[in-house]
N, CA, C and O atoms as a GROMACS GRO file, in nm:
protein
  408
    1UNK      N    1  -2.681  10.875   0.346
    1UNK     CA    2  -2.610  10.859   0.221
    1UNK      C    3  -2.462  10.882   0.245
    1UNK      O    4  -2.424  10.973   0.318
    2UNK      N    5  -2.362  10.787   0.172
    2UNK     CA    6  -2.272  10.789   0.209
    2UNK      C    7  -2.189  10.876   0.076
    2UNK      O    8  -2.242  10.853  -0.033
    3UNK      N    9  -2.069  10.971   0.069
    3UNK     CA   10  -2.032  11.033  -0.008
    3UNK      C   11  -1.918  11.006   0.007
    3UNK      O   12  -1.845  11.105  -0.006
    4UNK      N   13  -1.875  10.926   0.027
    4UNK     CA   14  -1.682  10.840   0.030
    4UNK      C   15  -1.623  10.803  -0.090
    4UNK      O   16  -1.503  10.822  -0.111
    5UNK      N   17  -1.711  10.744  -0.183
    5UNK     CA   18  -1.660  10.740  -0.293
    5UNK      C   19  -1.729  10.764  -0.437
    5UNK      O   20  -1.683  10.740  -0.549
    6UNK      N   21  -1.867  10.825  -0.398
    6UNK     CA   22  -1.978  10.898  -0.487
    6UNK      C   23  -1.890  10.965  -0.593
    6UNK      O   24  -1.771  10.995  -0.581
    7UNK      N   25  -1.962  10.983  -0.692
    7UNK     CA   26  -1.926  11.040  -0.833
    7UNK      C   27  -2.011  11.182  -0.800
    7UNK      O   28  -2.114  11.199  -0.735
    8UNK      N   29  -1.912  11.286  -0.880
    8UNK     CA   30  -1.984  11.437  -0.858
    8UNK      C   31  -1.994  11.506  -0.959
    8UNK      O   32  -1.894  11.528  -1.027
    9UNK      N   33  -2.109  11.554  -0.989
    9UNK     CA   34  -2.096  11.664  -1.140
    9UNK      C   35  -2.038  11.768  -1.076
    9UNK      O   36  -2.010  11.786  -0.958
   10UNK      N   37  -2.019  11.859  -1.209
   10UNK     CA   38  -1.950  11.975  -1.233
   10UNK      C   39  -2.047  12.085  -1.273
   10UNK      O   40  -2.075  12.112  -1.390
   11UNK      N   41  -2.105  12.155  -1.149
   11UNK     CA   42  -2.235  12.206  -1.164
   11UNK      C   43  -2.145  12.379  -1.182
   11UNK      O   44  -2.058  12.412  -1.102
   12UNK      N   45  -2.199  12.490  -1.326
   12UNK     CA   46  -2.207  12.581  -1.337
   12UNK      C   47  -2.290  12.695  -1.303
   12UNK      O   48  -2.369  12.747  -1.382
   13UNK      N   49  -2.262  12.752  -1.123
   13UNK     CA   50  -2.358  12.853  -1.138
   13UNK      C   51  -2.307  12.987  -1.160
   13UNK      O   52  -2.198  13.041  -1.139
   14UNK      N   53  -2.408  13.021  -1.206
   14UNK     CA   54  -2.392  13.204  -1.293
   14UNK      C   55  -2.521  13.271  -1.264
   14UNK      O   56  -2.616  13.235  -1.334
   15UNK      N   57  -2.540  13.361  -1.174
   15UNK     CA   58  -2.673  13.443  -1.120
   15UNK      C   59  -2.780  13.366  -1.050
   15UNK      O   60  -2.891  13.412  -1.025
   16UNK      N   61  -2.729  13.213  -1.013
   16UNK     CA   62  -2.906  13.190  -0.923
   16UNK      C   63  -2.899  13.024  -1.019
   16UNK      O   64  -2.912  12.914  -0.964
   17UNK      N   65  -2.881  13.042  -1.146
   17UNK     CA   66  -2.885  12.904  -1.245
   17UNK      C   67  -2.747  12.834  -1.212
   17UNK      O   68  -2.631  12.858  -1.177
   18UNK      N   69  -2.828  12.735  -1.245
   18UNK     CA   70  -2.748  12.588  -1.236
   18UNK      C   71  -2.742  12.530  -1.348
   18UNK      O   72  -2.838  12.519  -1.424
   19UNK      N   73  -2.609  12.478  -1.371
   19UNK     CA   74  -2.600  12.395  -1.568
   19UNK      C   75  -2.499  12.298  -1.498
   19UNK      O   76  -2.404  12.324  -1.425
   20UNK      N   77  -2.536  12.205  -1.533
   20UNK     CA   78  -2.406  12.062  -1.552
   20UNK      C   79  -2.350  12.079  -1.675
   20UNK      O   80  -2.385  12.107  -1.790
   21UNK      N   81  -2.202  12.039  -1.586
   21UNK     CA   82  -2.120  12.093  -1.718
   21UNK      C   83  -2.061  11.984  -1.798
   21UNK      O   84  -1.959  12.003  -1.864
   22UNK      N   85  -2.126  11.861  -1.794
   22UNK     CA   86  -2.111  11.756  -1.810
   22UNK      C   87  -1.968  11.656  -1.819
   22UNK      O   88  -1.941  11.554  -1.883
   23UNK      N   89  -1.887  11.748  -1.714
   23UNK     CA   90  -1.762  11.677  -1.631
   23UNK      C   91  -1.837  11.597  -1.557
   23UNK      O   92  -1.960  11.605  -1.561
   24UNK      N   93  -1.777  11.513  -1.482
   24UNK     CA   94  -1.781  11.402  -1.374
   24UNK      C   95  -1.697  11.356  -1.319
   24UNK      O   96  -1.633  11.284  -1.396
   25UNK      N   97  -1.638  11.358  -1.174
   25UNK     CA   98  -1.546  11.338  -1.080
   25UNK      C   99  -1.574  11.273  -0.954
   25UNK      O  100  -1.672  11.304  -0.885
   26UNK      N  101  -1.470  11.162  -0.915
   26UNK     CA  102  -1.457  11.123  -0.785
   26UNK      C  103  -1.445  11.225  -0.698
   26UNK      O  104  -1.369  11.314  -0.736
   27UNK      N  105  -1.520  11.247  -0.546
   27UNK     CA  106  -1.515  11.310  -0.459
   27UNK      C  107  -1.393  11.282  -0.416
   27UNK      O  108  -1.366  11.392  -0.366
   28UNK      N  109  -1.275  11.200  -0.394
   28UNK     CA  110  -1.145  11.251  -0.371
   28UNK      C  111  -1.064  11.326  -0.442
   28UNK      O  112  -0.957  11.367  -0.398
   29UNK      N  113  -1.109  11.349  -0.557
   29UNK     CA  114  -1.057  11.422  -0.630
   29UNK      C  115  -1.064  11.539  -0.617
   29UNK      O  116  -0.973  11.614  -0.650
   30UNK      N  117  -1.202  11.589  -0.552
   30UNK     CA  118  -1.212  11.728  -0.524
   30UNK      C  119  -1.223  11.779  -0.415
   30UNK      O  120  -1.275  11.890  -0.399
   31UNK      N  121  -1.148  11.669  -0.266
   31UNK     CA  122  -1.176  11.677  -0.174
   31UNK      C  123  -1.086  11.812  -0.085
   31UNK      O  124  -0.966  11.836  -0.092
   32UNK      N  125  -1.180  11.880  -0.011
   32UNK     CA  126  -1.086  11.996   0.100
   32UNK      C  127  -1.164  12.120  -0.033
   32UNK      O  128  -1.216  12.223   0.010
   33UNK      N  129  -1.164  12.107  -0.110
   33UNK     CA  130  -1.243  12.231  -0.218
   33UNK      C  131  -1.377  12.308  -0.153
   33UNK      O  132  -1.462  12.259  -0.079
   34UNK      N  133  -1.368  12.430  -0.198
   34UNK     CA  134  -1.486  12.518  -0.089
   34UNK      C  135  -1.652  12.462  -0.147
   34UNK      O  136  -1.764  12.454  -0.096
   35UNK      N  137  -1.568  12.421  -0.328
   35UNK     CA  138  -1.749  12.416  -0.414
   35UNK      C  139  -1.790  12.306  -0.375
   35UNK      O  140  -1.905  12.290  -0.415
   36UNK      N  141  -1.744  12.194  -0.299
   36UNK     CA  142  -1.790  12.033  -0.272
   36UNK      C  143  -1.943  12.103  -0.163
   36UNK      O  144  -1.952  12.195  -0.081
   37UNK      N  145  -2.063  11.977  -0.234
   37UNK     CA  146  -2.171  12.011  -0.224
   37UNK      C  147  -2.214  11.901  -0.148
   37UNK      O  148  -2.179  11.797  -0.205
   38UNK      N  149  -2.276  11.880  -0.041
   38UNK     CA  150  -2.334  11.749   0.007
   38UNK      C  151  -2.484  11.731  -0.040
   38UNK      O  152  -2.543  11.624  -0.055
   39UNK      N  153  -2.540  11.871  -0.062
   39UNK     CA  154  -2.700  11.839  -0.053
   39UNK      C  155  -2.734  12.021  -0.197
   39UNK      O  156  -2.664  12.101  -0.259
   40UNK      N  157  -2.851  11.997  -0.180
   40UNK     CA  158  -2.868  12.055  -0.307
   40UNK      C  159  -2.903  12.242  -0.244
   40UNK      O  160  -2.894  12.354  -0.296
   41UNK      N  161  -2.948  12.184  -0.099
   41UNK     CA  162  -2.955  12.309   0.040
   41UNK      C  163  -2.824  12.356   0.029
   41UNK      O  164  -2.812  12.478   0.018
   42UNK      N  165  -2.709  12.276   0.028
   42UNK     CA  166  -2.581  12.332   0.066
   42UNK      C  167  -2.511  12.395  -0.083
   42UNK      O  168  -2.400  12.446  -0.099
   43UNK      N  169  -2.582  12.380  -0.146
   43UNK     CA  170  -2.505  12.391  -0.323
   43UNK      C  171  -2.536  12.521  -0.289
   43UNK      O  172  -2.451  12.607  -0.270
   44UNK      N  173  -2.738  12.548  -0.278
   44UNK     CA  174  -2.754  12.699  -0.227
   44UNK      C  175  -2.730  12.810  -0.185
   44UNK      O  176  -2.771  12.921  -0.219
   45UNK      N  177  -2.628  12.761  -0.071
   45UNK     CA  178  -2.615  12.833   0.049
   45UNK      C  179  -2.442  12.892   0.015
   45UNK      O  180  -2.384  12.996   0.045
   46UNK      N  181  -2.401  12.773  -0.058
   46UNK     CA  182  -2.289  12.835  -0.079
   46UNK      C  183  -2.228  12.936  -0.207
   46UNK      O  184  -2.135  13.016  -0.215
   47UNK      N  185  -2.348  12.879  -0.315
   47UNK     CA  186  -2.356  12.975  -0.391
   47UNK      C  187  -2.402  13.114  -0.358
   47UNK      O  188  -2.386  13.208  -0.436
   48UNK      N  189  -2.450  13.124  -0.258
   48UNK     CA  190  -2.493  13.289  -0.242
   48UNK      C  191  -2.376  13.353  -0.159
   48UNK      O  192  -2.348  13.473  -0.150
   49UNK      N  193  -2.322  13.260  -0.108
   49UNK     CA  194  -2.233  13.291  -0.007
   49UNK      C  195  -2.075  13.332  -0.119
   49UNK      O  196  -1.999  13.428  -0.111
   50UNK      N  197  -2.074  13.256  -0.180
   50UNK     CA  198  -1.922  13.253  -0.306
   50UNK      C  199  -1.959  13.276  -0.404
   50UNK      O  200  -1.871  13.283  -0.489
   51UNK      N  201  -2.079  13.298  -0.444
   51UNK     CA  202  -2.117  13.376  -0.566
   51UNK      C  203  -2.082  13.298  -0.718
   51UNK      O  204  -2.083  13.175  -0.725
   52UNK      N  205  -2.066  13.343  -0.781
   52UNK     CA  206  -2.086  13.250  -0.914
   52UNK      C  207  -1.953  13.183  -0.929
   52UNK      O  208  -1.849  13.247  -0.912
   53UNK      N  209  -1.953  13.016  -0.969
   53UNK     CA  210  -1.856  12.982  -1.069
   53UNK      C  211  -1.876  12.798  -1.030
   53UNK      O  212  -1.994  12.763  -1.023
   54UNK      N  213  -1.824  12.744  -1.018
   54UNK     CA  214  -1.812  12.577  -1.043
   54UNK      C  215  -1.847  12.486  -0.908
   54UNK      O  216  -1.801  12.527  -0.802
   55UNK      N  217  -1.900  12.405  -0.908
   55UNK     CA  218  -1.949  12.362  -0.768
   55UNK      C  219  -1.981  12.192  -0.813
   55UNK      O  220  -2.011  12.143  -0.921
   56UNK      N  221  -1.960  12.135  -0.682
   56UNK     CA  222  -1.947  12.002  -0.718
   56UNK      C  223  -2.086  11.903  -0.613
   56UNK      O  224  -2.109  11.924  -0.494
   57UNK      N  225  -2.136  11.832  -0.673
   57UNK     CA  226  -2.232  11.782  -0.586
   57UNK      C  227  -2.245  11.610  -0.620
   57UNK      O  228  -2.167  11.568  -0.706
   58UNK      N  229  -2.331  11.518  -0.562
   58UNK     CA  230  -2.344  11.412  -0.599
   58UNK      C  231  -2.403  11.390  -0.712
   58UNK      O  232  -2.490  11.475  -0.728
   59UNK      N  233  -2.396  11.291  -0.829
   59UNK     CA  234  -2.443  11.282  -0.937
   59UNK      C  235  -2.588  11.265  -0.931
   59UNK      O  236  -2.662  11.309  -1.019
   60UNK      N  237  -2.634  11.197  -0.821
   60UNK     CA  238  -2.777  11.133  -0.835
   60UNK      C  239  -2.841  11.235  -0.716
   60UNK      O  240  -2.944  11.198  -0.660
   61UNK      N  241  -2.806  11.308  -0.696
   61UNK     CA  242  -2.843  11.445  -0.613
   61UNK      C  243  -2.886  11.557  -0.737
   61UNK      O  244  -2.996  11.609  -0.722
   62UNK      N  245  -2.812  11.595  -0.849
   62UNK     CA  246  -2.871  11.687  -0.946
   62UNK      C  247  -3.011  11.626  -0.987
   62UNK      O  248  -3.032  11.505  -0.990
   63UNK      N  249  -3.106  11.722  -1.018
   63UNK     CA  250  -3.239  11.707  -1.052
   63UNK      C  251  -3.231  11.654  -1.232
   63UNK      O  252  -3.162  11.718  -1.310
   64UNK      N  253  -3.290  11.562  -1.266
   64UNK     CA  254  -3.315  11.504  -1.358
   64UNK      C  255  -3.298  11.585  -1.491
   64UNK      O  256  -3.240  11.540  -1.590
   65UNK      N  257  -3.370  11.743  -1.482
   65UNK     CA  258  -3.399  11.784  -1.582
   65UNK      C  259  -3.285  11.850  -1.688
   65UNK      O  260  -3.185  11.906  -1.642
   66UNK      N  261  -3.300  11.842  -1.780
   66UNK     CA  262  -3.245  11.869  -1.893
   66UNK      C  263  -3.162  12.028  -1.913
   66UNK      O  264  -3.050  12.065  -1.949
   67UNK      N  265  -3.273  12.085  -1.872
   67UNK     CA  266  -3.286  12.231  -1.912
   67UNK      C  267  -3.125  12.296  -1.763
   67UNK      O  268  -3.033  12.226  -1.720
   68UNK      N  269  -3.151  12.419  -1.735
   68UNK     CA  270  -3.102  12.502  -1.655
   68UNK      C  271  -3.213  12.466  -1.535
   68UNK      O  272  -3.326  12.422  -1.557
   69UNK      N  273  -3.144  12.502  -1.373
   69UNK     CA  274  -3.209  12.470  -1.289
   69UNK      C  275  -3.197  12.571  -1.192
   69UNK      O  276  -3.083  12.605  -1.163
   70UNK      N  277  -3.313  12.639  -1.124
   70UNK     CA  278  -3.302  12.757  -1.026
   70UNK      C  279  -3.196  12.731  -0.876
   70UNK      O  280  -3.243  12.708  -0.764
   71UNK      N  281  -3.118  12.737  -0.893
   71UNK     CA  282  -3.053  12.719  -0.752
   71UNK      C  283  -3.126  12.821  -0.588
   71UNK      O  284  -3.177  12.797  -0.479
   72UNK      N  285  -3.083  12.937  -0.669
   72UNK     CA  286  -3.162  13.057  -0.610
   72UNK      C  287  -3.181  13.161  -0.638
   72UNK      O  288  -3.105  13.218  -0.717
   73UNK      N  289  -3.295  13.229  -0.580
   73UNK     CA  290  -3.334  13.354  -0.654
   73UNK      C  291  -3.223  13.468  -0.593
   73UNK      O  292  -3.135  13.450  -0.508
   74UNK      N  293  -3.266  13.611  -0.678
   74UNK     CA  294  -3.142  13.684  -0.621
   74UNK      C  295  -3.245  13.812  -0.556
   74UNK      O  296  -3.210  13.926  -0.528
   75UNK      N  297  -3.398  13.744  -0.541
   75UNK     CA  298  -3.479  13.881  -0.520
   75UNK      C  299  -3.457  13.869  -0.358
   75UNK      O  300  -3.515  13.789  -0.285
   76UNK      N  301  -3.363  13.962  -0.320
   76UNK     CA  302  -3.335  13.972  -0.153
   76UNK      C  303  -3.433  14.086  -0.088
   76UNK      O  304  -3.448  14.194  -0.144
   77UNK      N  305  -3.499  14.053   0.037
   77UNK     CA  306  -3.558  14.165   0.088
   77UNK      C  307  -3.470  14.198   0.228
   77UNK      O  308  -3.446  14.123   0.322
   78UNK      N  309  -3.425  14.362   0.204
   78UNK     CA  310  -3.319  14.452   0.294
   78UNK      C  311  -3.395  14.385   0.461
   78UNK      O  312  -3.517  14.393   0.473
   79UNK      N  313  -3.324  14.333   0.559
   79UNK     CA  314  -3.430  14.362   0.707
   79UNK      C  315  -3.529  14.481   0.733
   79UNK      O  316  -3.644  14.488   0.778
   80UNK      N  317  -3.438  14.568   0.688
   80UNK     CA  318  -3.472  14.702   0.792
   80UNK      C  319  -3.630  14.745   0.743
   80UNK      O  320  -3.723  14.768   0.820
   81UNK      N  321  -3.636  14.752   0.550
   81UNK     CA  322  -3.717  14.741   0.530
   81UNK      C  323  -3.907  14.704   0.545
   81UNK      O  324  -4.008  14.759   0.504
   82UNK      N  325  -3.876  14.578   0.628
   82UNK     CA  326  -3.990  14.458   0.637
   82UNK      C  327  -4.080  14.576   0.742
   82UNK      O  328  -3.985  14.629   0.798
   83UNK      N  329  -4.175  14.628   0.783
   83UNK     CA  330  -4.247  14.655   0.902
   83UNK      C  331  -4.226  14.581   0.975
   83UNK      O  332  -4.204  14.464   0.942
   84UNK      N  333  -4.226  14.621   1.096
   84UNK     CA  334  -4.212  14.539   1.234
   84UNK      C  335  -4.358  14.525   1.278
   84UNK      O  336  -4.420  14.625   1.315
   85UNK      N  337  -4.419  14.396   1.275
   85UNK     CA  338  -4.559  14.373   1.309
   85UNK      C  339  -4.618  14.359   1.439
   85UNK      O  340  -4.606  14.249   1.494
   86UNK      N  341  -4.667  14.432   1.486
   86UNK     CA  342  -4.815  14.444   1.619
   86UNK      C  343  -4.859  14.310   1.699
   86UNK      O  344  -4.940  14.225   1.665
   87UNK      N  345  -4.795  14.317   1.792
   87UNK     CA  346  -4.888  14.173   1.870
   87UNK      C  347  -5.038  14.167   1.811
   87UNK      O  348  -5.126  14.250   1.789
   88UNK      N  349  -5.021  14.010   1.796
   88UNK     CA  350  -5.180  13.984   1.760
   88UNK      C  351  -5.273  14.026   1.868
   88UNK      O  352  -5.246  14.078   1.976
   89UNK      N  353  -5.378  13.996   1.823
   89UNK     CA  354  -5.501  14.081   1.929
   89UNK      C  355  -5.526  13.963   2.041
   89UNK      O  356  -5.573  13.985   2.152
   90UNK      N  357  -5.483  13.822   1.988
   90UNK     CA  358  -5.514  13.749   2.139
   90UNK      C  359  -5.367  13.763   2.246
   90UNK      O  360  -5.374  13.719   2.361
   91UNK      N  361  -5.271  13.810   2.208
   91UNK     CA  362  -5.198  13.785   2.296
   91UNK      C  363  -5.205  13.965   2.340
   91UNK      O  364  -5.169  13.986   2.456
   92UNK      N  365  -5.239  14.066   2.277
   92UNK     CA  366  -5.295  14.184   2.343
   92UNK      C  367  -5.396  14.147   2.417
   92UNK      O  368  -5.315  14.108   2.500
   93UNK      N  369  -5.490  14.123   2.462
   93UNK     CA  370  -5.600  14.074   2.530
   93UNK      C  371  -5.513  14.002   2.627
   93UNK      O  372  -5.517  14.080   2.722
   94UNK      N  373  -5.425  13.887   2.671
   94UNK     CA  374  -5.423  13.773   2.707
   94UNK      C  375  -5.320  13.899   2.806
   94UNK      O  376  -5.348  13.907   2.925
   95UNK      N  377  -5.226  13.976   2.761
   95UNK     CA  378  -5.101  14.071   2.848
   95UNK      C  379  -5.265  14.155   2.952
   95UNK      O  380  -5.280  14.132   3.073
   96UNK      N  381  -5.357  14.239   2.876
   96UNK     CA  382  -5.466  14.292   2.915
   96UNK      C  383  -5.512  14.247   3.057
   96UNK      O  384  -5.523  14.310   3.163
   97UNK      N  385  -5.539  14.104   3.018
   97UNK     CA  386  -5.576  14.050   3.112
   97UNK      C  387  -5.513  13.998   3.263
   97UNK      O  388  -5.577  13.969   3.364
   98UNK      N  389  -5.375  13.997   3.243
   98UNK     CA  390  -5.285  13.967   3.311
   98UNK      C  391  -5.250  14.149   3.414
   98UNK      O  392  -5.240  14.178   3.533
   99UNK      N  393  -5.245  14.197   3.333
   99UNK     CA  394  -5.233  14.369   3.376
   99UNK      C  395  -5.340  14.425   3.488
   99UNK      O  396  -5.328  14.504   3.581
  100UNK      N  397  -5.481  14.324   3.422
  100UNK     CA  398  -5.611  14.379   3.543
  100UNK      C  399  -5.628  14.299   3.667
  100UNK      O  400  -5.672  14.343   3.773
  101UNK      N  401  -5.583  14.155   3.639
  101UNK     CA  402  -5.517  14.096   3.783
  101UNK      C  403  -5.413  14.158   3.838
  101UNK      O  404  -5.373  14.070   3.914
  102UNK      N  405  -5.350  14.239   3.850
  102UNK     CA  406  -5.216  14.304   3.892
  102UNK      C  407  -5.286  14.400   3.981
  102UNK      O  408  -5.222  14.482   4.046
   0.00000   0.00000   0.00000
């Protein structure tokens, strides 16, 4: 897909939601800008990254629906948190086995 001279909404995020703000702009118009969006992954990524306010994407890239749209959730899990999980039992067995040829 080519985005050279694509039309872009004026997408409002605020906590994770997404609202069109029912502006509409040529991508030269908003070109070198941090909110320019290629994909709906990158709208994501940069909203968590820059946090809330105006973001620009392709028109026929926003999802159809009417309503507000989840960009992303804000339920983060800490690393350190997670348990660190146990070799499975075939690759315990499989080291086992390698150990009694030795």
């Amino acid at each position: 897909m080519t985005l050279v001279n694509s039309l872009c909404a004026e997408i409002s995020i605020f906590e994770g939601i997404g609202e069109p703000t029912g502006l509409v702009v040529e991508r030269s118009a908003i070109r070198g800008k941090k909110g320019l969006c290629k994909s709906m992954r990158d709208l994501a990524i940069k909203s968590r990254v820059l946090g809330d306010g105006y973001y620009y994407i392709p028109v026929e890239l926003w999802p159809k629906a009417k309503g507000p749209v989840v960009v992303h959730k804000h339920d983060w899990t800490v690393i350190g948190s997670i348990p660190r999980t146990s070799r499975s039992a075939k690759k315990r067995a499989k080291i086992a086995a390698v150990r009694d040829r030795a």
